[in-house]
N, C-alpha and C positions, 0 to 999 in steps of 0.2 A: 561385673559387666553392666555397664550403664545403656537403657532402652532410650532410644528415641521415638519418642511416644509422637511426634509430629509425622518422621518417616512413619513410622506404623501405621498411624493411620492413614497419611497418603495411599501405600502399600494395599490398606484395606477398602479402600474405597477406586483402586484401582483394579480390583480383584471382583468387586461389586460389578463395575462398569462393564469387564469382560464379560462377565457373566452373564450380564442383562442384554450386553451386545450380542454373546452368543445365544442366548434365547429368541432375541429377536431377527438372527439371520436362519435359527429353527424354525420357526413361526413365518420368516418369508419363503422359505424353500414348501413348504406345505401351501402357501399360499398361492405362491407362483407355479406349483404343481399342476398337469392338468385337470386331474380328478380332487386335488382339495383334499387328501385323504391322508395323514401322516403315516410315514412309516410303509407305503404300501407303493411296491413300482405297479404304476398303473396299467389301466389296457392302453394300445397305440391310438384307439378310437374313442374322443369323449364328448357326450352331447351335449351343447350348449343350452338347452332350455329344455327342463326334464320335467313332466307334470304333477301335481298337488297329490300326496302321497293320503292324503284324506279321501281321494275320491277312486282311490284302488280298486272298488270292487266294481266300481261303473266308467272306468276308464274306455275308450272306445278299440278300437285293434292297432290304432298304430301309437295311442297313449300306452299301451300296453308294451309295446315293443323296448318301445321308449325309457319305460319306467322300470321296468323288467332291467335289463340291461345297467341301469344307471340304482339299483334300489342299495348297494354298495354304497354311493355318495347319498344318497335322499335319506338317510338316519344315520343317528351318529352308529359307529361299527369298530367291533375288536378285529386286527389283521390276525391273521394266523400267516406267518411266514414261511413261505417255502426254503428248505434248504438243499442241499445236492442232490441237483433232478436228476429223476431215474424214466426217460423220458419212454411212452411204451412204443416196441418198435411196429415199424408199418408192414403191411402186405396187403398194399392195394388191391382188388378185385372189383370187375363190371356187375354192381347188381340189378342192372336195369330191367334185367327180363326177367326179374321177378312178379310174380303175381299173387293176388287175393282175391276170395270172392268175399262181398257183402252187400247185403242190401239186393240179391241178385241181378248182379252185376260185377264184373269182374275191374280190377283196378291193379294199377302198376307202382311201384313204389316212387315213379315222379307224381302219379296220382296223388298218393299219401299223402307229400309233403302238402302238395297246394292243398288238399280238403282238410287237414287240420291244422294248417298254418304251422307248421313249422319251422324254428328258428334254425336250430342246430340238431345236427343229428349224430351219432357216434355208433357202430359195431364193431365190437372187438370180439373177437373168435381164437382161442387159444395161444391166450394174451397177447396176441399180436391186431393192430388198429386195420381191417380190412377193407371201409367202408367208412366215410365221414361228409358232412355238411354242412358248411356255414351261411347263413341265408337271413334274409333282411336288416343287413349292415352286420352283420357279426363276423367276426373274427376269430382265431388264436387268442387273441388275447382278452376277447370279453369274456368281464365275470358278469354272469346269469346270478336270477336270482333262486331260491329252491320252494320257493313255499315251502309245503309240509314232507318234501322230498328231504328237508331238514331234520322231520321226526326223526327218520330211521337213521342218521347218522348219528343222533342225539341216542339211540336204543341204543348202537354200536359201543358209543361211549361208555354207556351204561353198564354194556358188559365188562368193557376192559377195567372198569370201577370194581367190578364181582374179580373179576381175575388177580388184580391188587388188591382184595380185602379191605378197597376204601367201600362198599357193599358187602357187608358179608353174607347175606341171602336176600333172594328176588322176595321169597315171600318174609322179610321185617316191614314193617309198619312205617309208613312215611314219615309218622311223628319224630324216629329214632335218628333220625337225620335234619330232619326241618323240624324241629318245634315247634314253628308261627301258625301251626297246623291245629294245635291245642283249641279245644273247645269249636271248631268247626267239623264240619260233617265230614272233609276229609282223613280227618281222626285214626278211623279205622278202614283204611284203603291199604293195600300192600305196595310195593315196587312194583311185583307181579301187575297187578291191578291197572294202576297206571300204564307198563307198557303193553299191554291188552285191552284197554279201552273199555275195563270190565269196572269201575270204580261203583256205579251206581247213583256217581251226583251227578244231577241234573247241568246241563252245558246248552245253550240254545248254539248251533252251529249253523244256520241258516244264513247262506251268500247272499242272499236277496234281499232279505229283513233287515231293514236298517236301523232298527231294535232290539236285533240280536245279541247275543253276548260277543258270538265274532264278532259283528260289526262296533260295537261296545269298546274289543280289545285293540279293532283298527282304527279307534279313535282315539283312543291311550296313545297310541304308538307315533299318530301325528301333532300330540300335543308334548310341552312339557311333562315333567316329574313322572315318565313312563311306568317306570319301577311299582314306584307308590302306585300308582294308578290303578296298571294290571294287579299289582299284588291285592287289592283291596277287592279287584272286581272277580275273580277268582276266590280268592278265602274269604268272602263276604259271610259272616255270621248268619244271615239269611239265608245263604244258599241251601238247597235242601238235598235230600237224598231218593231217589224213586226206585229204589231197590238196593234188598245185601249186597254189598261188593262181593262180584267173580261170580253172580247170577244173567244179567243182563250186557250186552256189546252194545255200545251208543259211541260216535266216533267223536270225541272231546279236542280242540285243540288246549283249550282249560284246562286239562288234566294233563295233556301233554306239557303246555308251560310249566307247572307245578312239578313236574319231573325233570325237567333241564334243570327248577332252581333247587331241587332236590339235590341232583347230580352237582352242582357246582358248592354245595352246602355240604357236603360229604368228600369231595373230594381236596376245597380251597382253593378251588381257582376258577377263574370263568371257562363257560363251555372251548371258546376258541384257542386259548392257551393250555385246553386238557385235548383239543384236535391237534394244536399245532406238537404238543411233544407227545404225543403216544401213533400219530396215524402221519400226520401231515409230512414232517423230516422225517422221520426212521423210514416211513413208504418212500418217501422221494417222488414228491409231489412237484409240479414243473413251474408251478405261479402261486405266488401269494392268494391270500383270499381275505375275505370280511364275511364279519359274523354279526348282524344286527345287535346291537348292545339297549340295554334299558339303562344300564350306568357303566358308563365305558370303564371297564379294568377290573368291573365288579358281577356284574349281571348282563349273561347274553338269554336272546330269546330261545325257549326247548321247543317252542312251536316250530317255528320257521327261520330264516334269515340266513341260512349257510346261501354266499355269493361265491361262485367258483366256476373255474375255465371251462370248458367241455374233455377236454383232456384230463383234468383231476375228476371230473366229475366220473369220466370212466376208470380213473384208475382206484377211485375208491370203490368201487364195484368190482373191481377187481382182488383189492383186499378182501371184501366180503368173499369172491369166490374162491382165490387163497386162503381162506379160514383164520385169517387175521393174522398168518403168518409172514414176517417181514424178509425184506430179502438176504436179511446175514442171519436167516433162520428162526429167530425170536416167535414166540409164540405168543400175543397179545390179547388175544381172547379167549373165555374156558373151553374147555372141550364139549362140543357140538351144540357151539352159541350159535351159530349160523342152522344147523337145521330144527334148533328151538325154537330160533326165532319166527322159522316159518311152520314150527307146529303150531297149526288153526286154532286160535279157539274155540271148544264147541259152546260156548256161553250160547241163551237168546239172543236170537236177529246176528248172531253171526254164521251159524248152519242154516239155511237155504237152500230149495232147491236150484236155484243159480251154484251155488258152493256150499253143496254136500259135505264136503270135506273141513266146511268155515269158510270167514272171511279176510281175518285178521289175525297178526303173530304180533311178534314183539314190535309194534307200528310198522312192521312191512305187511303190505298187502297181499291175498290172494287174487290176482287179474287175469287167471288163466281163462281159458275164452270156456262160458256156461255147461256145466254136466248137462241141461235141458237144450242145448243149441241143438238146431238141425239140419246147417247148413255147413256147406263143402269147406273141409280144413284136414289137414294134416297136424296132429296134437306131438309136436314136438318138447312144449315147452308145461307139463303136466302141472299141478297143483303142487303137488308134492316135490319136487324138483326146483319152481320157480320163484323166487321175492319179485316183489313189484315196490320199488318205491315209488310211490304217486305224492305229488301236490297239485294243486287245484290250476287251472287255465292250462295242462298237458305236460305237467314236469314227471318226469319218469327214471329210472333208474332201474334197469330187468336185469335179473341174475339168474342164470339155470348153470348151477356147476358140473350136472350130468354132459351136457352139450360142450363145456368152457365158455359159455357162452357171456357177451354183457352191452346189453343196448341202451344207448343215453336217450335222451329226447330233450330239447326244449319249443317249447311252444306257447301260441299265446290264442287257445280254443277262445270263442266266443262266448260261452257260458263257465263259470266257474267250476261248475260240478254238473258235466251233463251226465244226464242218466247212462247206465252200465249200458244200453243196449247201443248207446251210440261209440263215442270217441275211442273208450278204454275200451270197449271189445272190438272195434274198429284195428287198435292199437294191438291190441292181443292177436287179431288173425295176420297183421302185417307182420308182426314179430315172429310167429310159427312159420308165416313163408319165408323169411330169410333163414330160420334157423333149420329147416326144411333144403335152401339152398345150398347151404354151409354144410 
């Protein structure tokens, strides 16, 4: 058989061109997309001019809104795809004559919204959606962003790693999984460690301090070469140690990052594509999402950067209240990851007489409103009973399985971290009156 080497190479060079054409009408369909974002159907709402993601932690209230909403597009981001949504069902109820007292003075849950600015709100009561709020341009379809509301899906993860033996115990050695670990003080930290915030290295976590290590890693994050970046400001050979690890509770987002790249080092794959097939599809989640990436395909953040609807955002709380179990039965996490995760640690500065019982589990919070409070509440939603996923400017995620209970929250507080006595116990005595009403 004789080759026509001219036709061939026409052939191949017509093969070329396809190719290059179909990449470039891939490349215009992401362009000409509203949100700019491949692979991701967008919210129906996109903001045209969204503010300098350098100046996050001093953004004003409606930069915050702003940038909140849009932090999906403003870094590059792994999609985690939604597959056959398991949408959760409704059972509208009036909660308006609900009340709280604080600050003695009594307040209504339209009060709520407007004094802690409130974006979106969500109550779901025995998995059915009773109670919902969309507010300052938000929608169904916007992805929020989670701050550190990210930890504890990132812990989540972490379990179902332990459940698949890609973890074979919380307490091995970070090194046994990440090696780049070698010769730094993180050396000898456990898994355990990490997700209890018991490590012992030093983490400057200070919102304010624009010399901080946070503010350090939110300067990585709006620069190139992210990855390198945080990896170097984190495993810094100099960093030191201020105590044994699993003596001391210091709240690390450092240590948290070090744990997502943990998790993604032990499992092979990035954070969003270990959510998208073990929680995202098999739950039946209603919308796509984004996962801040440091190398997109490769490296997502373990701090922060889960972007998701207010509807996944409950219904992953809902998993958690299911016990990680999916709905054609599957059991996804070990047995009694969920109330480990909310056993406190008694480390230093995590028992207080605020919480006696601790402060911290496996990155969920204890936000139950002070064993030392003195004023009027009804304690529905106890210590022991409750996770709090918190991130900073009012992102929330409450689970008390005792009640069925699971409250979202997005918001854009005016201080990043305001002290327990205001916002979060604010949030804690609103959440005991609905769950009180319920």
């Amino acid at each position: 058989m004789k080759i026509n080497m001219k036709k061939c190479l026409l052939a191949a060079c017509i093969s070329m061109t396809l190719n290059a054409n179909a990449e470039m009408l891939d490349h215009a369909k992401v362009v000409d997309s509203p949100c700019h974002v491949a692979n991701l159907t967008c919210p129906t709402e996109v903001d045209k001019k969204i503010p300098d993601v350098k100046d996050m932690l001093t953004w004003n209230q409606q930069d915050r809104v702003i940038g909140f909403r849009n932090d999906y597009r403003s870094y590059i981001g792994d999609v985690f795809k939604a597959g056959k949504a398991n949408p959760i069902p409704k059972s509208l109820k009036d909660l308006s004559s609900i009340t709280y007292d604080y600050g003695n003075h009594q307040y209504t849950l339209n009060d709520y919204i407007k004094r802690n600015d409130v974006a979106g709100m969500l109550v779901i009561k025995d998995g059915k959606i009773v109670w919902e709020y969309y507010g300052k341009g938000n929608n169904e379809t916007t992805l929020w962003t989670s701050r550190s509301v990210g930890k504890s899906v990132v812990s989540t993860l972490v379990g179902i790693a332990v459940k698949e033996g890609k973890i074979a115990s919380l307490d091995d050695l970070v090194i046994k999984y990440n090696p780049d670990v070698k010769g730094t003080v993180w050396e000898k930290v456990t898994i355990r460690q990490l997700l209890q915030h018991t490590s012992g290295v030093e983490w400057g976590e200070d919102y304010t301090n624009p010399k901080s290590d946070f503010a350090q890693l939110t300067q990585c994050e709006a620069n190139k070469n992210t990855y390198d970046c945080v990896n170097k400001l984190v495993k810094s050979p100099t960093r030191k140690a201020y105590a044994k690890p699993g003596e001391i509770w210091s709240y690390s987002s450092g240590g948290a990052w070090l744990l997502g790249d943990t998790l993604e080092k032990a499992t092979g794959v990035p954070i969003a594509t270990y959510l998208q097939e073990k929680i995202w599809q098999p739950y039946g989640m209603v919308r796509d999402g984004v996962w801040h990436s440091y190398e997109q395909g490769k490296h997502d953040v373990g701090a922060h950067g889960f972007n998701a609807s207010l509807e996944d955002w409950g219904r992953f709380g809902l998993f958690i209240a299911n016990n990680g179990v999916l709905p054609d039965g599957t059991k996804v996490l070990p047995d009694n990851w969920v109330k480990d995760a909310r056993t406190w640690t008694q480390a230093k500065n995590s028992v207080t007489a605020k919480n006696p019982d601790g402060s911290y589990g496996y990155e969920w919070w204890n936000n139950s409103v002070p064993a030392n409070y003195t004023g009027k509440y009804v304690n529905k939603l106890n210590a022991k009973d409750t996770l709090w996923a918190l991130g900073i400017f009012g992102q929330i995620i409450m689970v008390n399985q005792t009640e069925n209970l699971v409250i979202v929250q997005w918001s854009t507080w005016p201080k990043a971290e305001p002290s327990f006595d205001a916002q979060p116990l604010e949030a804690a005595l609103m959440f005991n009156a609905i769950a009180n009403k319920l």
